[in-house]
N, C-alpha and C positions, 0 to 999 in steps of 0.2 A: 188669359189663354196660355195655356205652356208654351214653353220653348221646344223646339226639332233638335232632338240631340241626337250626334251618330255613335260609332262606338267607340270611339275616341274621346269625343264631349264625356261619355259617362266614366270611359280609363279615368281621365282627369280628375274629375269629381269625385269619383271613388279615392283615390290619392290623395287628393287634396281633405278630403274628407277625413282619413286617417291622420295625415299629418304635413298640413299645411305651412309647416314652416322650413319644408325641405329646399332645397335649394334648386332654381327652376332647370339647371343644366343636370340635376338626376329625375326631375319631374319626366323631361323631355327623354332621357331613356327610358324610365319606364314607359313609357308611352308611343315610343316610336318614332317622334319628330324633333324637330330641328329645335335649338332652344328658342330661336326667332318664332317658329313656328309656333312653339306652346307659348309661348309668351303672350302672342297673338287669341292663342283661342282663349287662353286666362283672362285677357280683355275681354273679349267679345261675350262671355261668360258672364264678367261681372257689370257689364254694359246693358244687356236683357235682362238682368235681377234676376238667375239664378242663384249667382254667388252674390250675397247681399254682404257680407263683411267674412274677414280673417280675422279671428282673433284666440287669446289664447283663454285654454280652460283650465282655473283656478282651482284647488279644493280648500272649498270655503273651511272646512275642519282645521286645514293647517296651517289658514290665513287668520285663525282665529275667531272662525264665526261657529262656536260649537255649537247652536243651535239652529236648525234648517227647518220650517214648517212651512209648512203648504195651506192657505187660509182659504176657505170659501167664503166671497160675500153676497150678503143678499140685501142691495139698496131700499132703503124706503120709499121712494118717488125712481120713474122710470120716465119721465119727462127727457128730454135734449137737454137743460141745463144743470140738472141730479148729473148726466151722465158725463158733462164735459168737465162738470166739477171732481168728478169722481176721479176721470182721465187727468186730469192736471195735479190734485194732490196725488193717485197714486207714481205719478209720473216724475214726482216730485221728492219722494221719500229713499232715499239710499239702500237703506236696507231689501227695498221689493226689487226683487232681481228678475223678476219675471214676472208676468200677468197678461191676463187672456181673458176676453169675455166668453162665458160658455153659454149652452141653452141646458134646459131642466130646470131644477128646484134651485137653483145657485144663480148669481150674474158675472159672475168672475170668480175667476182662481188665481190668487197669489201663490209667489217663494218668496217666502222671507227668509232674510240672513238675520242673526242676530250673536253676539258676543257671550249676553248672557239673559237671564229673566226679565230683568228690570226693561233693556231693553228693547228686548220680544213686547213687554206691557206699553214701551212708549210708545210703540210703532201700532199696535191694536188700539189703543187710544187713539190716535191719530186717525185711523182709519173711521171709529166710530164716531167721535166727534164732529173731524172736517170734513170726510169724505162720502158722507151720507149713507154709513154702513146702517140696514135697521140688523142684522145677522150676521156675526162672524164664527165661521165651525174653524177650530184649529188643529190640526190633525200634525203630528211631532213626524218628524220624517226619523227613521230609526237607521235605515240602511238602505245604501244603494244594493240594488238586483240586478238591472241592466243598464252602464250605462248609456248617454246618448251616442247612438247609433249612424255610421250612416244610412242616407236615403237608402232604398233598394231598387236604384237607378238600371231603368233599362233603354237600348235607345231607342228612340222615336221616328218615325218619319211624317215629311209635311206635309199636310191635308192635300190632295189633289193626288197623289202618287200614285 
């Protein structure tokens, strides 16, 4: 169930959203309150699991991961343990920097990070071998267009109001 945000909660999060590693006594100007006071609702924030982690974002190109692909896979067995097996090696593997089960013709979308070829091939090996991949589509990512965004947080009010 969502969270009740006011218009404060989403100030925040739009802020924070930009650029979270400001420091919480300009947070709390921008936003109107006390630094005590935002301090507080940044808690309370990350306490209901809107804000699930702060962290920073890399560009894998000039950390050395010149190659970025986005993998579809499509498991052979759709059984509970094809699937936790699936969940444990991908979960497992360094270079998948992301993954999501989807629905349609795929059962998951990977990002993979990789250095170079060879390595892109160990970690596609890996998935087809251990991970019960029967189909992997690999699709080269060329360039970012947009990137990650914030929400387009509006605020909420609580059921009954």
């Amino acid at each position: 169930m969502p969270v009740s945000l006011d218009e404060i909660d989403v100030r925040l999060l739009h802020e924070l959203q930009l650029d979270a590693d400001r420091p919480n006594v300009d947070l709390a100007r921008l936003v109107g309150l006390s630094p005590a006071a935002t301090l507080n609702r940044v808690r309370r924030l990350k306490e209901s699991g809107v804000i699930r982690g702060i962290r920073a974002r890399l560009d894998s190109a000039a950390a050395g991961f010149t190659l970025q692909v986005y993998v579809s896979v499509t498991l052979a067995r759709h059984d509970d343990a094809s699937h936790r097996r699936f969940v444990q090696e991908v979960s497992s593997i360094d270079q998948v920097i992301a993954a999501d089960w989807v629905a349609g013709e795929t059962d998951a979308l990977l990002m993979i990070v990789a250095r170079d070829v060879a390595e892109l091939q160990l970690t596609l090996s890996r998935l087809s071998t251990r991970a019960g991949a029967q189909r992997i589509i690999t699709l080269l990512r060329l360039e970012e267009i947009k990137p990650a965004s914030p929400l387009p947080l509006a605020a909420t009010r609580a059921s009954g109001r």
